[in-house]
Backbone bond lengths (Angstrom), bond angles and torsions (degrees), N, CA, C in turn:
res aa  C-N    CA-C-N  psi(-1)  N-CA   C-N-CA  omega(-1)  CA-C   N-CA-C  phi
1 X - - - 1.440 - - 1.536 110.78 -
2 X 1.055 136.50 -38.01 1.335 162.60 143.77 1.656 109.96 -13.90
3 X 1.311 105.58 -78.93 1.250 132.80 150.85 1.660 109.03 -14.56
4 X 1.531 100.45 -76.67 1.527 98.93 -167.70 1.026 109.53 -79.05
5 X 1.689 145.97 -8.55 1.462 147.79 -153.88 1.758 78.81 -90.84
6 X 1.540 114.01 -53.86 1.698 102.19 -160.86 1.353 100.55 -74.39
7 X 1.061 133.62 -14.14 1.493 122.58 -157.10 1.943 95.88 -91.74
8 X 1.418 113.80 -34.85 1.290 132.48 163.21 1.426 112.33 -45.92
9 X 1.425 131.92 -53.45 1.223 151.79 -110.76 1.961 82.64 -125.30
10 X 1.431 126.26 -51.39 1.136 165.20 177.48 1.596 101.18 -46.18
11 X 1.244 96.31 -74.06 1.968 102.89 172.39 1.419 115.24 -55.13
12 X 1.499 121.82 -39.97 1.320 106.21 -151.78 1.628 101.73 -95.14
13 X 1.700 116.67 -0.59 1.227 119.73 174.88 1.339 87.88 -78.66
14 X 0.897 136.51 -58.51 1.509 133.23 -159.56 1.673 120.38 -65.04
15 X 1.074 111.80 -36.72 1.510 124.70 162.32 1.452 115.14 -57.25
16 X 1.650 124.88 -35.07 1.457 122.52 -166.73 2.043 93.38 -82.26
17 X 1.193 113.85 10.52 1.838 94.97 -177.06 1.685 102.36 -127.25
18 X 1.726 97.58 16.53 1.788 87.65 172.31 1.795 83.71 -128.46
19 X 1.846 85.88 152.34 1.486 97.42 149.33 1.406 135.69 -120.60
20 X 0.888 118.24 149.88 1.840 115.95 -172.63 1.345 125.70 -126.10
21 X 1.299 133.19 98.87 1.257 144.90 163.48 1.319 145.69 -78.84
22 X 1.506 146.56 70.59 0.908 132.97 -158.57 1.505 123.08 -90.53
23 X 1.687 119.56 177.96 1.890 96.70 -179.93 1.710 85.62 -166.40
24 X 1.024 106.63 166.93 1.517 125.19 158.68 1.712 113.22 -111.93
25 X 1.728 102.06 144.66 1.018 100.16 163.13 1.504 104.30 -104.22
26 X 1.569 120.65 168.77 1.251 124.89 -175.51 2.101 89.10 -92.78
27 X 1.657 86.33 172.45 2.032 98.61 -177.39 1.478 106.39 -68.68
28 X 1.193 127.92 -4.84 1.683 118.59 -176.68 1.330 93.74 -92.35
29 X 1.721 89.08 140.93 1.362 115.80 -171.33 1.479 114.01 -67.05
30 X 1.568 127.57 -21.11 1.117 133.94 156.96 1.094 126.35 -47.67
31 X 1.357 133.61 -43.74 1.489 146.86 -133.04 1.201 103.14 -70.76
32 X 1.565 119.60 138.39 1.902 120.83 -171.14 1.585 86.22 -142.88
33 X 1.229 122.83 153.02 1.096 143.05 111.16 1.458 130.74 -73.54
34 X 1.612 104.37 139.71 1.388 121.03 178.73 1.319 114.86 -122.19
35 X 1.191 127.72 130.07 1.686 142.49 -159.35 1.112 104.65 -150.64
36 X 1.807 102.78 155.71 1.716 106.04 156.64 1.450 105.19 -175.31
37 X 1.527 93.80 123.85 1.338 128.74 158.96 1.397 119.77 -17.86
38 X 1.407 161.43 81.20 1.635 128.97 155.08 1.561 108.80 -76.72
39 X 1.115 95.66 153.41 1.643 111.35 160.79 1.409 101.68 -153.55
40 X 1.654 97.36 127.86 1.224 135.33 -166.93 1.422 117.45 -116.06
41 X 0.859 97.17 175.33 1.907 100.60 -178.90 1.786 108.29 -89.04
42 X 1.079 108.45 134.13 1.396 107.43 158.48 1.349 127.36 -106.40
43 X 0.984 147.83 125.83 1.431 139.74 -162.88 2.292 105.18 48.35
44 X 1.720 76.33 -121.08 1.789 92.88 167.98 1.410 130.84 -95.30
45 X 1.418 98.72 -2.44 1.753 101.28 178.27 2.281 102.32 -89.28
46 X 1.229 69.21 153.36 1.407 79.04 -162.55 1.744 96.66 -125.00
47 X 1.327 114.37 91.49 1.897 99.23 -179.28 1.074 127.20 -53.65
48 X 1.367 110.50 145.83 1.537 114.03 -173.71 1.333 92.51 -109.81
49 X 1.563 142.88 -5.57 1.203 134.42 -164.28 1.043 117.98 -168.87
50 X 1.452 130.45 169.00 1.409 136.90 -178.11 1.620 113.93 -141.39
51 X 1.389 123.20 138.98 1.214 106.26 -162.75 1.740 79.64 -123.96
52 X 1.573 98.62 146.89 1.571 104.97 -172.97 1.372 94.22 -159.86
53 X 1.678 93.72 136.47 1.382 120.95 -173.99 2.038 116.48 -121.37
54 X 1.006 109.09 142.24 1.721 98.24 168.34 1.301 109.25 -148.01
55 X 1.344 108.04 132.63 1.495 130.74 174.39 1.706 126.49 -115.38
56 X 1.408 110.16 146.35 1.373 99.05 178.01 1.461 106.10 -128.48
57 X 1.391 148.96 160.96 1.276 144.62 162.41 1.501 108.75 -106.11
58 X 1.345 114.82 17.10 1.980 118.81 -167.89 1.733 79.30 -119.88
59 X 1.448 105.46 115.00 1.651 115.22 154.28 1.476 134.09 -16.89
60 X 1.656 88.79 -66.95 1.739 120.66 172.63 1.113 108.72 -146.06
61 X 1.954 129.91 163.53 1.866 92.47 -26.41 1.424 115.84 -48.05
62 X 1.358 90.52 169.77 1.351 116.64 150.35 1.492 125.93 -67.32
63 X 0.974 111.50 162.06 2.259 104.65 -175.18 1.580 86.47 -150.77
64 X 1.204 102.91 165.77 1.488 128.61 -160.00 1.392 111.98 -163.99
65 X 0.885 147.89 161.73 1.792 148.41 -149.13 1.356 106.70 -147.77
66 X 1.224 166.06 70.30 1.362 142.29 162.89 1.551 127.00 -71.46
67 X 1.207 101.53 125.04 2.040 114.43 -164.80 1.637 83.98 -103.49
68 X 1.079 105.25 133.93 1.768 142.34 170.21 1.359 103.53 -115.86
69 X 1.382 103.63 140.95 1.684 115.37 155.60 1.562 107.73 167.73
70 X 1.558 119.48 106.24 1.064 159.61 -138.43 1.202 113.23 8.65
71 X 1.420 144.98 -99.05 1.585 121.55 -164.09 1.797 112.01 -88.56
72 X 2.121 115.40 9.25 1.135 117.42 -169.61 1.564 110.18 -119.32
73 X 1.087 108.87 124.10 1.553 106.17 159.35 1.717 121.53 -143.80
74 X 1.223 114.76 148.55 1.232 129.10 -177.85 1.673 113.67 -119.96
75 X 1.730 98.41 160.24 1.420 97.96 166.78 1.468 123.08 -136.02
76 X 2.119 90.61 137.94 1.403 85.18 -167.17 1.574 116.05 -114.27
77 X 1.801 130.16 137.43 1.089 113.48 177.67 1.830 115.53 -111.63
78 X 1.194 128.11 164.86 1.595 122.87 167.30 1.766 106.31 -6.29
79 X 1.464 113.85 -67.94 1.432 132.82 -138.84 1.330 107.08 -87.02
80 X 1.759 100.51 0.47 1.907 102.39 166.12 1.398 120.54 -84.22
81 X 1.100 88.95 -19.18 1.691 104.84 -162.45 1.439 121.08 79.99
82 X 1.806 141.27 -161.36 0.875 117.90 155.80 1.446 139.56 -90.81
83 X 1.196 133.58 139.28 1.383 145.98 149.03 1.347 148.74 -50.43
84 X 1.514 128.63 136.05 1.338 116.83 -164.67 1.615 90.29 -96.83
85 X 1.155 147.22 158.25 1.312 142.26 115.65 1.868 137.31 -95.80
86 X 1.221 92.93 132.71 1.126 84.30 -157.95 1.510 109.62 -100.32
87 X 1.175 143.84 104.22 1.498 137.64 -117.21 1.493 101.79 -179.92
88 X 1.337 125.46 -0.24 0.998 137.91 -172.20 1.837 122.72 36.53
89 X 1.294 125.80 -137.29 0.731 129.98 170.96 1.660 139.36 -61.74
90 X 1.469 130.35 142.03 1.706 108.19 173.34 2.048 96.72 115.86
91 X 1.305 102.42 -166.25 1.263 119.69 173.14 1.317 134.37 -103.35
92 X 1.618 98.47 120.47 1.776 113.40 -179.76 1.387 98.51 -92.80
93 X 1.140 130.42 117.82 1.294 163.67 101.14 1.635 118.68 19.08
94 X 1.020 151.22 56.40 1.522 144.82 -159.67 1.624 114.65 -115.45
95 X 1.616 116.40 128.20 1.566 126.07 170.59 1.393 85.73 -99.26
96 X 1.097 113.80 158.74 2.015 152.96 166.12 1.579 87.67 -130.48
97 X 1.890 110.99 108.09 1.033 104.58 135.60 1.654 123.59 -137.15
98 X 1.086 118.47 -137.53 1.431 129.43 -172.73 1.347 115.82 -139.75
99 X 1.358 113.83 161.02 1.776 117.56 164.11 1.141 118.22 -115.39
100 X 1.790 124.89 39.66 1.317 115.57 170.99 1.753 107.10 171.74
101 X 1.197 105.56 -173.76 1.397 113.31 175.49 1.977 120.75 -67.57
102 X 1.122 139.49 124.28 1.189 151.01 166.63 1.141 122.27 132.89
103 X 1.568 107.80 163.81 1.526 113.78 173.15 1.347 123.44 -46.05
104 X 1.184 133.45 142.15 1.795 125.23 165.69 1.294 120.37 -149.01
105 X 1.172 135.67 103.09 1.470 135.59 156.01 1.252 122.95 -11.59
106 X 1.544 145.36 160.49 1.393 135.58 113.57 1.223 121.74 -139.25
107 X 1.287 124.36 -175.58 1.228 117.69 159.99 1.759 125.59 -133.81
108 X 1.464 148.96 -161.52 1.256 99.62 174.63 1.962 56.55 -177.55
109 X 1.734 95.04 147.10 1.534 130.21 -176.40 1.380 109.94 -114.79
110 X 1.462 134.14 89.66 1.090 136.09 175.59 1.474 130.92 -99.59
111 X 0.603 152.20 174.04 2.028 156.13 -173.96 1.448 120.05 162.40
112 X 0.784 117.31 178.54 1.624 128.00 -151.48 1.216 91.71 -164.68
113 X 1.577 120.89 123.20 1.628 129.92 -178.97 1.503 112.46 -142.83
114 X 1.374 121.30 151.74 1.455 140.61 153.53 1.141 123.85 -109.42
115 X 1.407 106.73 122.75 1.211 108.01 -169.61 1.532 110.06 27.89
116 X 1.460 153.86 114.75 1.204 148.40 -131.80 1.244 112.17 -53.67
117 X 1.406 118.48 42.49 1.619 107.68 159.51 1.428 100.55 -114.41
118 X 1.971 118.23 141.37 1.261 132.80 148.16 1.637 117.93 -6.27
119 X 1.429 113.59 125.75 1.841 94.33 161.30 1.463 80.92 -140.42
120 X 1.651 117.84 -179.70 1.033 130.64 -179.92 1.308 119.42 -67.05
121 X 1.570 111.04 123.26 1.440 151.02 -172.27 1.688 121.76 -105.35
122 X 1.427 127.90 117.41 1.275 130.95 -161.88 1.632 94.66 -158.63
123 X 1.324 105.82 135.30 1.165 129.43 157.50 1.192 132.00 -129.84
124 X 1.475 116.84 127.55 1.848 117.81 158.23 1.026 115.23 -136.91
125 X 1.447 117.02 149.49 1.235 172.44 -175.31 1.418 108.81 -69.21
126 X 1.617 153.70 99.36 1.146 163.33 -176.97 1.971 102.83 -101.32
C-alpha cells in the first residue's frame, strides 16, 4: 500500500510541471491556429524560458508551430522534438499550421521555467 500511495503521490507531482494542449485543424489548406503562451512570475522566480513541444498522430499534412516573442521567432515541427526558449518572461506568440489540404490533429507541451523550476503557465487560444 505504501508502494502505491508514493508511486500515486509520484505522478501527480510530475503532471503539475507540464502543460498540454491539444486542437484540430479543419481540411482547408489555409487553416491556422493562433495561441499564446504567458509565463509569469510566481512568487520570486521570474522565467527565463519556455520549453515547447508539438506532436501530431495524422501522417499528412504536415504541421509546424511558429513561437514569436518580440524581435525572435523560430520554427517548430514534430521531428525537432522539444525546445527550450529562452525569451524570458511575458508572451510567446504561437501559429499551428499545415502544408496542405485535410483534417489534422495535434498536440503541443508547453511550460515556462526558472532556472528549472515551474513558474506560472497560461494559455489562450484566439
Amino acid at each position: 500500500m505504501k508502494r502505491f500511495i508514493f508511486l500515486m503521490l509520484a505522478g501527480l507531482s510530475f503532471n503539475s510541471f507540464a502543460h498540454d494542449y491539444s486542437g484540430v485543424l479543419p481540411a482547408e489548406a489555409s487553416a491556422t491556429d493562433f495561441l499564446a503562451v504567458s509565463c509569469d512570475a510566481d512568487g520570486d522566480m521570474i522565467p527565463d524560458k519556455m520549453y515547447f513541444k508539438i506532436s501530431s498522430s495524422d501522417a499528412m499534412p504536415l504541421i509546424s508551430a511558429q513561437v514569436a516573442k518580440g524581435n525572435f521567432a523560430t520554427t517548430i515541427t514534430p521531428s525537432r522534438g522539444g525546445v527550450e526558449i529562452y525569451q524570458g518572461q511575458g508572451q510567446y506568440r504561437i501559429t499551428v499550421d499545415k502544408n496542405g489540404v485535410g483534417i489534422v490533429s495535434y498536440s503541443i507541451e508547453y511550460h515556462c521555467e526558472s532556472g528549472g523550476n515551474h513558474t506560472e503557465t497560461t494559455i489562450t487560444r484566439y
